[in-house]
N, C-alpha and C positions, 0 to 999 in steps of 0.2 A: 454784866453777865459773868461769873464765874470761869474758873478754868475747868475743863473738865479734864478725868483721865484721859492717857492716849488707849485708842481703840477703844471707846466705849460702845456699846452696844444698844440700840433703840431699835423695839420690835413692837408689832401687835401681839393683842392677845393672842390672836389664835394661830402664830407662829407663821402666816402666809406672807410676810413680810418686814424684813429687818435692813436697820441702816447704821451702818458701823464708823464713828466719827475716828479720821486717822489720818493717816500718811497710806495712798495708795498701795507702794510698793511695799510698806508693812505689813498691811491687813494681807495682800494678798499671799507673802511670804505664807502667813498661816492657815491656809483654807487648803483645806484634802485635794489631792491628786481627783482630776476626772469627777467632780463633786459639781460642777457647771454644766446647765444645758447650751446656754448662747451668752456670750455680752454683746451689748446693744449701749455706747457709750458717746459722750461728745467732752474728750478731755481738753484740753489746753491744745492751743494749735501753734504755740510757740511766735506768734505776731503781735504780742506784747501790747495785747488788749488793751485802752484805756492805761497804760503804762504801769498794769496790775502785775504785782510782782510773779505771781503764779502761772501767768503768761509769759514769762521773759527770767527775771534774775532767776527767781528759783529753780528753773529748769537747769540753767546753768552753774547753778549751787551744786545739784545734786550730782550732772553726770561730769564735769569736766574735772580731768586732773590736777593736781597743785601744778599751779603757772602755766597752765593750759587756756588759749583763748580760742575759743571755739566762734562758730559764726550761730546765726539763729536758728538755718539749718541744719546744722552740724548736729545743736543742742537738741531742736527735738526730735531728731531719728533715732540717736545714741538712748535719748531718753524712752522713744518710744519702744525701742528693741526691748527695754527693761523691763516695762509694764506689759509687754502684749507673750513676752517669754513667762511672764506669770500669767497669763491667760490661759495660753499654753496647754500650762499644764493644767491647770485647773480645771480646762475643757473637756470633757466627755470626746472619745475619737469621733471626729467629725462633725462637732461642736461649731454651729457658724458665730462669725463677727462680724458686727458692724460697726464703724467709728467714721465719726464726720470731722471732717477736717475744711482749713482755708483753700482755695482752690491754689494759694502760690506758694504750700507746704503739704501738697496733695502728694509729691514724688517722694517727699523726704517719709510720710506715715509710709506709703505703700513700701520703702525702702526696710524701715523700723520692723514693719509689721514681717515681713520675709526675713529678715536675717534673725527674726524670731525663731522661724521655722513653720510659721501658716504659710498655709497657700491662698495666694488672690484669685479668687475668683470673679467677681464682678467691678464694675462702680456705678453706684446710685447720683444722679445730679436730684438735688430739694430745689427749684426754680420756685425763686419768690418775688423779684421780679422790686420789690418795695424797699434795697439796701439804701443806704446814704453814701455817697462820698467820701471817701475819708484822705479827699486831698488839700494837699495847699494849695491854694489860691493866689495867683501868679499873677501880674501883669500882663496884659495882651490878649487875655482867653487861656492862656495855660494853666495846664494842673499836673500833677506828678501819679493819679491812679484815676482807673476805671471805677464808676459805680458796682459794686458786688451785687449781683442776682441772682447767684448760685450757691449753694455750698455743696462739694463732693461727698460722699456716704463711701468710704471702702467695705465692700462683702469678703470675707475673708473665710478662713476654714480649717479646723484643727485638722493632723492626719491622720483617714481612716485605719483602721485598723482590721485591715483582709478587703473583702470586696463591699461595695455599698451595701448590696443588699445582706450581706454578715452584720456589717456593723450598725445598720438600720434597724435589724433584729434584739442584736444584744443590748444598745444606750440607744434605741429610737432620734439618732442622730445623723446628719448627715444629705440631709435633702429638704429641700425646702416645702413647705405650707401652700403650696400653688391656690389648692380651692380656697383655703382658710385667707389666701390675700389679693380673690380676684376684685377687679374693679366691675360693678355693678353696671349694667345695659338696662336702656328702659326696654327693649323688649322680655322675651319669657328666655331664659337660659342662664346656663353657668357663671355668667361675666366674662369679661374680658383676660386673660392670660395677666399677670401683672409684671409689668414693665419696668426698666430700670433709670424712670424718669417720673419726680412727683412735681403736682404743680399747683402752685399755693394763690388762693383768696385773699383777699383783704380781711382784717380786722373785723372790717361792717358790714359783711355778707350775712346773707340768710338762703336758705332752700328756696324765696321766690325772686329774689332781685340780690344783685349786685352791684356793691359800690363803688361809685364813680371813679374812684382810681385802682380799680380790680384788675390786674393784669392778668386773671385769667376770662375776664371779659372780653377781652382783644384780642384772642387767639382763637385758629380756625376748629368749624368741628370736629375735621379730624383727629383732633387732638383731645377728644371727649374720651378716650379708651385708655385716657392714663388717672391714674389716680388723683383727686384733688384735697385737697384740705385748706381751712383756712389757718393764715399765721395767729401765735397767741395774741389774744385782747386782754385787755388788763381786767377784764372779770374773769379770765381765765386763771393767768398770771397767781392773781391775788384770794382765788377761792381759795378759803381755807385757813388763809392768815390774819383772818382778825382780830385773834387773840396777841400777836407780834404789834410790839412797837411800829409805829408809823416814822418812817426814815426819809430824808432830801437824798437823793442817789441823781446824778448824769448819766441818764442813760444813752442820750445821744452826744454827741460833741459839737460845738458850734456855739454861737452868739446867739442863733436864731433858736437855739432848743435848750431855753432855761432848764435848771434842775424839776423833779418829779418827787411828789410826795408821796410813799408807798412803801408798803409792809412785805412785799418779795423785791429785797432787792438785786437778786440774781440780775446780772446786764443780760444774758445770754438763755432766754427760756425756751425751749420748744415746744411747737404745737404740740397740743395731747393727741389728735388726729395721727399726727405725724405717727408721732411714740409706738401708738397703738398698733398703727398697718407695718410698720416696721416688725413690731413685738408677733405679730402673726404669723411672718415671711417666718420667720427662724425661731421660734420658741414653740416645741412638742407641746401639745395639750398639756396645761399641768406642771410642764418645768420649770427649771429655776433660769432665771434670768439675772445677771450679773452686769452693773453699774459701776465699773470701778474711780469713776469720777461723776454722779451722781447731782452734783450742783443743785439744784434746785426740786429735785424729785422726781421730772416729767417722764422718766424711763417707769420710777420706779409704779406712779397712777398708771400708765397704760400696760403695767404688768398685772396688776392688781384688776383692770377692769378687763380684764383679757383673761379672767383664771387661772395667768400663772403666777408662781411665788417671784419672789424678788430678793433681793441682796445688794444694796449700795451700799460704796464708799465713800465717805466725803472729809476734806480734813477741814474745813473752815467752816468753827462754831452756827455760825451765823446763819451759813446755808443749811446746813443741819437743822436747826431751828425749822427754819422755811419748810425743808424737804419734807420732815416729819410730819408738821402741817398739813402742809399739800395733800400727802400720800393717806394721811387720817381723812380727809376731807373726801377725796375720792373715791375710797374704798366701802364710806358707807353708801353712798349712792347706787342703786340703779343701777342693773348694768343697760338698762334699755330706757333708761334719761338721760346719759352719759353718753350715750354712741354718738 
């Protein structure tokens, strides 16, 4: 594959949707004051994923000073203060965020994201209930980490500008989508109020049965009044990218989880489910929605299939490829094959 320009630009025709191949904190340096309705983003969680530089060195490239050794914490607060201070501005007054993070670099975003100058307002738990282990394996029965079933969602929030309902009027920002993200009741009504707890399917689920290791199987019904979706399947993953080379990628780590043959090779894909209820809670009918780490496109399909416009960033070719894909793939469909 070629090099391409830095900040190149990949849009559709009809201007509903553009993805800007870069260096986050570049792209964002140039995008107008208040030109953002919400980002909605899942950036680097600084826990040195898969030992991917973008996880780990580079973060430490960028913000630590000469002869400065920062810890992994340190790096991605500093870091995040950086990117969420261009959100920032680029936010509309009252502009919400969401950004998911590792649960044991959960204090360090919410730290980043304040000394930004947003206000935290909530936190979202994704309960998936299906992580691996990513421990050593010890003599005796020990290990060094818990199985992950969680990852935290920070709600965050640009400052208004006068009282809500001012600033609701001027940039239609500033309050959340309540009916646009209730959870559905089988009787006749509104739905349910939507909650700050989702909770994820298996892979092999369908609307009449679920599959045998479904951990939303095994949970009581009262827990039916929170949102559900299932995690991505690799027909999910991979709509879209057939035209991409077919790649050996580790998506899992272990002995026991040989390499995978596949054309997204993003490690880290989100439900479109997910993307979508998310994209509802905080994106005005119609607005723009901003990615500023974009990875594999999944912000940018449940923008598109949700009527609002979009705007990612992403700096590695590769995913760009993918996300373009993805996002082409989705956006001709259906909106009511696609729900």
């Amino acid at each position: 594959m070629s090099a391409r320009a830095t900040l190149s630009l990949y849009q559709d025709s009809a201007g509903n949707w553009g993805l800007i191949e870069g260096d986050a904190l570049k792209a964002l340096a140039k995008l107008p004051a208040h030109s953002i309705d919400c980002v909605v983003t899942d950036p680097p969680y600084g826990i040195r994923f898969h030992d991917e530089a973008w996880d780990g060195a580079d973060i430490h490239e960028v913000v630590a000073r000469r002869g400065e050794r920062l810890s992994d914490g340190e790096a991605i607060e500093r870091f995040t203060t950086r990117w969420a201070a261009e959100c920032r501005r680029v936010l509309k007054p009252g502009g919400h965020m969401l950004v998911f993070s590792a649960p044991r670099m959960f204090h360090r975003l919410v730290a980043g994201v304040e000394e930004a100058g947003l206000e935290v307002r909530d936190q979202l738990l994704w309960l998936n209930g299906q992580g691996l282990p990513k421990s050593r394996r010890l003599p005796g029965g020990l290990g060094t980490t818990l199985k992950p079933a969680y990852e935290p969602v920070l709600l965050a929030r640009a400052p208004l500008q006068g009282r809500l309902q001012d600033n609701l009027g001027v940039f239609n920002t500033g309050a959340l989508n309540i009916d646009a993200a209730r959870v559905p009741r089988a009787a006749t009504g509104r739905g349910y109020w939507p909650a700050n707890v989702v909770l994820t399917h298996a892979p092999g689920c369908t609307d009449q049965l679920c599959a045998s290791d479904c951990p939303a199987e095994r949970l009581p019904e009262t827990l039916s009044r929170l949102f559900y979706c299932a995690k991505a399947s690799r027909q999910e993953r991979e709509a879209g990218c057939e035209g991409l080379p077919v790649q050996s990628v580790q998506i899992f780590t272990g002995k026991h989880h040989p390499p995978r043959w596949v054309r997204n090779t993003h490690p880290c894909v989100k439900p479109v489910a997910l993307m979508r209820w998310l994209v509802k809670l905080v994106a005005p009918p119609g607005g723009l929605v901003l990615d500023p780490f974009a990875g594999s496109g999944t912000t940018g399909i449940a923008a598109v299939l949700e009527d609002r416009m979009f705007l990612g960033i992403e700096r590695q070719p590769a995913y760009v490829d993918v996300a373009c894909a993805r996002i082409t793939h989705w956006a001709r469909k259906p909106r009511r094959e696609s729900a």
